[in-house]
C-alpha positions as CSV (number, residue, x, y, z in Angstrom):
1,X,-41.1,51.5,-34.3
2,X,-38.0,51.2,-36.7
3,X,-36.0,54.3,-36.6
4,X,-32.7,54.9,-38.8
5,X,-30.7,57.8,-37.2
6,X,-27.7,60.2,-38.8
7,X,-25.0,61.2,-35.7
8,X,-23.7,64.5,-36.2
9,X,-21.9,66.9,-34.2
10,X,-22.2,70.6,-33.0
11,X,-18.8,72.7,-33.1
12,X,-19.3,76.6,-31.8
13,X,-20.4,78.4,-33.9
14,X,-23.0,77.3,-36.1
15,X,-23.9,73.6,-36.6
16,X,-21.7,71.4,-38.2
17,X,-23.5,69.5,-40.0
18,X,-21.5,66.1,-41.3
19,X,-22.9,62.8,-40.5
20,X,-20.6,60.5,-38.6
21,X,-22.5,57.4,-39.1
22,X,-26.2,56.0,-39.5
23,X,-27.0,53.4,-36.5
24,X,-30.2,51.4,-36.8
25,X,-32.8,50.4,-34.0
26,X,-34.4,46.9,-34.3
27,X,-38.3,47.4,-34.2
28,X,-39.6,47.1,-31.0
29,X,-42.8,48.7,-29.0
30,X,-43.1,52.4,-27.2
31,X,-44.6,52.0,-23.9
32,X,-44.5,54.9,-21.2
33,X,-40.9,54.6,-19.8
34,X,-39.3,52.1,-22.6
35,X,-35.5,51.9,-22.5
36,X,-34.2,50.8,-26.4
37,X,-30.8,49.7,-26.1
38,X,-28.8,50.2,-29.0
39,X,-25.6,47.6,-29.7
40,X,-24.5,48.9,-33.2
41,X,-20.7,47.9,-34.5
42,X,-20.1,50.6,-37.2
43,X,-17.5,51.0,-40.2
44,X,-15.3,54.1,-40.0
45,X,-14.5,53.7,-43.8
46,X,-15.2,57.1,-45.4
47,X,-16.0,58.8,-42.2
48,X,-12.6,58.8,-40.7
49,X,-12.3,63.1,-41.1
50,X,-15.2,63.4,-39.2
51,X,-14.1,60.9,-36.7
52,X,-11.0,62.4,-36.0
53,X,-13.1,66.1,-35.8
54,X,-15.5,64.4,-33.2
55,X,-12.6,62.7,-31.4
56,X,-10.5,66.6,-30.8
57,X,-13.9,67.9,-29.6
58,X,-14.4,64.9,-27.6
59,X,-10.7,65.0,-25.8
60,X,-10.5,68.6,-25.4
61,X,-14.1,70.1,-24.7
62,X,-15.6,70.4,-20.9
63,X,-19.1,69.9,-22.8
64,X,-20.1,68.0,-25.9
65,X,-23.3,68.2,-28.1
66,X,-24.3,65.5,-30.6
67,X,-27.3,66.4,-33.1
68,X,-29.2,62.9,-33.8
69,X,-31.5,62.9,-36.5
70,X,-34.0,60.0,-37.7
71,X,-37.1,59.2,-39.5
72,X,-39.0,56.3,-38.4
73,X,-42.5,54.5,-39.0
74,X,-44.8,54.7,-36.0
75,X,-48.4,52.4,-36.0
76,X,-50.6,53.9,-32.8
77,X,-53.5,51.3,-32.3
78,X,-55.9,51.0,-34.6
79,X,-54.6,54.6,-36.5
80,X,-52.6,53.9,-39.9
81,X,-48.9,54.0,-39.7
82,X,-47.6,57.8,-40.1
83,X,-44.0,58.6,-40.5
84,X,-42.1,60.7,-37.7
85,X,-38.9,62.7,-38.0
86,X,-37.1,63.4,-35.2
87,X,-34.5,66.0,-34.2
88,X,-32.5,65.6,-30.7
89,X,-29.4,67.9,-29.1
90,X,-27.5,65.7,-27.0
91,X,-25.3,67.5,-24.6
92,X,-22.6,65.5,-22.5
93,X,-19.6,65.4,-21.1
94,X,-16.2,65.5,-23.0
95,X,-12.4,64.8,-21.4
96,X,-12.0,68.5,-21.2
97,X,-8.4,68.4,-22.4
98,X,-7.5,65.7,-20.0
99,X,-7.1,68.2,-16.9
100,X,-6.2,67.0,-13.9
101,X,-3.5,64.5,-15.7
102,X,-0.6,63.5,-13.7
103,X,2.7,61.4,-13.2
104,X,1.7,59.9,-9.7
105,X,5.0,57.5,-9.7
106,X,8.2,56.9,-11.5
107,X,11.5,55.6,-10.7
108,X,14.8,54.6,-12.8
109,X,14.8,51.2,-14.5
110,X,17.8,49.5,-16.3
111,X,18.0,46.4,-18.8
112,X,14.4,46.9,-20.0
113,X,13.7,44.3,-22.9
114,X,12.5,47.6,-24.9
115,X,15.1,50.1,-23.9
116,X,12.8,52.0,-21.1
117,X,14.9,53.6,-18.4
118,X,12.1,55.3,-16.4
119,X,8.9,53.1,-15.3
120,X,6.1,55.1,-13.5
121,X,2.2,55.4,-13.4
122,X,-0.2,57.9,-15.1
123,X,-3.5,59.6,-13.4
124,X,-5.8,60.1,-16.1
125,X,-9.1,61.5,-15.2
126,X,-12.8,61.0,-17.5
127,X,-15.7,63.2,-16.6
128,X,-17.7,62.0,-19.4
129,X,-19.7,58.5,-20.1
130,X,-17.4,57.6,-23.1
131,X,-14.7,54.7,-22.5
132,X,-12.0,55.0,-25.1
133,X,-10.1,51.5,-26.0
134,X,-6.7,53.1,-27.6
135,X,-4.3,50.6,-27.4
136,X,-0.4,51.8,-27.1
137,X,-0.6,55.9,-27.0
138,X,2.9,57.1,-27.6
139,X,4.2,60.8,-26.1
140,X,6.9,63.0,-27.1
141,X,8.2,64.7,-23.7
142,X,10.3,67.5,-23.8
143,X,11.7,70.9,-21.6
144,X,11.2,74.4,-22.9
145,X,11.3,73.1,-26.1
146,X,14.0,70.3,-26.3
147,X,12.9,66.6,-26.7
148,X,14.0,64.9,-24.0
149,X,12.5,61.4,-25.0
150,X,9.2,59.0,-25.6
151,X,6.8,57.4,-23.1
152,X,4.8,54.6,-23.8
153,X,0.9,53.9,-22.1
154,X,0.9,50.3,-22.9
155,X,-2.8,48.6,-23.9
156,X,-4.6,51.9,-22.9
157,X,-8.6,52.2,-22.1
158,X,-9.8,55.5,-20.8
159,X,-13.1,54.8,-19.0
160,X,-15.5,57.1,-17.1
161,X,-13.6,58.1,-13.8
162,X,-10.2,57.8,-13.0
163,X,-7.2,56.0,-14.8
164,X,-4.0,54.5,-13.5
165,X,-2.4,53.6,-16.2
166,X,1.4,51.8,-16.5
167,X,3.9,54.4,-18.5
168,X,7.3,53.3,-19.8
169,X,9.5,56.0,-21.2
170,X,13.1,56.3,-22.8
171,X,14.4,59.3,-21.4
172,X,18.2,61.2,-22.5
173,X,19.3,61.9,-19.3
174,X,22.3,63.6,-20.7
175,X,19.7,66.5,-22.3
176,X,17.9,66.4,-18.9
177,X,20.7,67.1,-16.3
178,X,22.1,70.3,-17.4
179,X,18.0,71.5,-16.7
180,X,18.6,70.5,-12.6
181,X,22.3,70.2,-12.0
182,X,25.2,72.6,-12.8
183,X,26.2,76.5,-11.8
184,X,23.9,77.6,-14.9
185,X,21.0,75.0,-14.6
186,X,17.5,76.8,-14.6
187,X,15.8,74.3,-12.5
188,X,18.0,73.4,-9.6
189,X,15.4,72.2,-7.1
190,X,15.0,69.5,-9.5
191,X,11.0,70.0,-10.7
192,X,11.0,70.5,-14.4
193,X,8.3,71.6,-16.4
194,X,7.4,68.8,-18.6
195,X,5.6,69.1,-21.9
196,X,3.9,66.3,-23.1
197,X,2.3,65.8,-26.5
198,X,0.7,62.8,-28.4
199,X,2.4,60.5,-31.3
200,X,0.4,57.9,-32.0
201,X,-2.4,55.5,-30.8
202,X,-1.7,52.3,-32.2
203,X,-4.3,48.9,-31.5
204,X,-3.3,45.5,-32.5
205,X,-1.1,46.9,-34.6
206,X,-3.0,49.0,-36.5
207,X,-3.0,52.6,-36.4
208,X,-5.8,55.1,-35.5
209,X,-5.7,57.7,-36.9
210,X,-8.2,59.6,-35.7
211,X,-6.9,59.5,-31.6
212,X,-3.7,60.1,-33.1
213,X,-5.0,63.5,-34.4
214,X,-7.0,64.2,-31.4
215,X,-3.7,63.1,-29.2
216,X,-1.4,65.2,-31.2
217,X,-3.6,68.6,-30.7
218,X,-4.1,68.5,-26.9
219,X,-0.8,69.2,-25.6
220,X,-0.5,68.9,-21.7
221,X,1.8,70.5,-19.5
222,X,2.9,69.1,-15.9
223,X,5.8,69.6,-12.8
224,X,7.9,66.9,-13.1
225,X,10.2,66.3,-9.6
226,X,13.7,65.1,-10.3
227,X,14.8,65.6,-7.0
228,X,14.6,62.8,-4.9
229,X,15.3,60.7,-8.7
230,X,18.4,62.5,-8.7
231,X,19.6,63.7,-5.6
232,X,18.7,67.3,-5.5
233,X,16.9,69.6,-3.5
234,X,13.5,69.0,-5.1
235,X,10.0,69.8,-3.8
236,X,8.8,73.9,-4.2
């Protein structure tokens, strides 16, 4: 059996229906229980749009189906080959808007050979099956709307479970202190309500667009603690 199969993908409501690629099985034999493992290295030239669509569903959906179509040749015995088309709903898993990220550590840093002044640690959980290799993700970060600065997640792979990944961020601490410190800051305890949203995905130099896009459209919000960094109260 020799199948050919079209990936597409299921957005609520209504199908979708856009190929994303066409993977090919080698011929091999259908027994009761058979496991066909498919190793397919596919060309995103033309299908980039889709991609990127499938990517934003992927990243920010709790649940993800995938509609795989195929026709293949099947011989049974002694009985002339026939051709079978198949239809399959695959439901699975997405990153469901990356809940559950957090800053887990971070301190101050000086004379960094690429201007970073605040080194820390990322918690990024997967709940799905997909690993994600997306080389150096760049974030904006900013408070109630003001850009406070950039964090790099160097070399980045998302795999199934949880993350720790390295983060290295430039930070204006002169837009950051009138937030925690002074008779009119808002947030004098020190814990800051930091916005974080996706730049760029960026492997081997090369840029992807298509986790850039998905990036960019799931923002992420988290409570950020100054306050032992800084001196302050801190803490709720």
């Amino acid at each position: 059996m020799s199948p050919t199969s079209m990936l597409q993908r299921h957005r609520y409501p209504g199908w979708v229906r856009q190929a994303i690629r066409h993977p090919s099985s080698p011929t091999h034999q259908a027994v009761n229980g058979a496991v066909n493992t498919i190793s397919h290295d596919v060309s995103l030239v033309g299908a980039q749009g889709g991609f990127a669509e499938y990517s934003r569903h992927v990243l920010k959906s709790e649940t993800v189906q995938l509609q795989v179509d195929g026709r293949t040749g099947l011989k049974l015995g002694g009985l002339p080959k026939t051709t079978v088309n198949y239809h399959k709903v695959i439901s699975m898993k997405g990153l469901n808007s990356l809940k559950g990220f957090k800053l887990v550590d971070f301190k101050l840093a000086s004379k960094q050979d690429d201007g970073s002044n605040l080194l820390g640690e990322v918690l990024i959980p997967n709940p799905s099956v997909i690993s994600l290799v997306m080389g150096n993700v760049t974030l904006e970060l900013s408070i109630d709307g003001t850009v406070i600065g950039t964090s790099t997640l160097p070399n980045l792979t998302i795999r199934p479970g949880e993350n720790h990944a390295p983060m290295r961020s430039t930070v204006d601490l002169v837009k950051v202190l009138p937030f925690v410190n002074g008779q009119n800051a808002k947030y004098k305890n020190g814990v800051i309500p930091l916005t974080i949203v996706g730049k760029s995905a960026v492997y081997n130099g090369k840029d992807l667009p298509y986790y850039s896009a998905a990036l960019a459209a799931n923002v992420l919000h988290i409570d950020m603690d100054l306050g032992p960094l800084l001196g302050l109260g801190g803490g709720n």
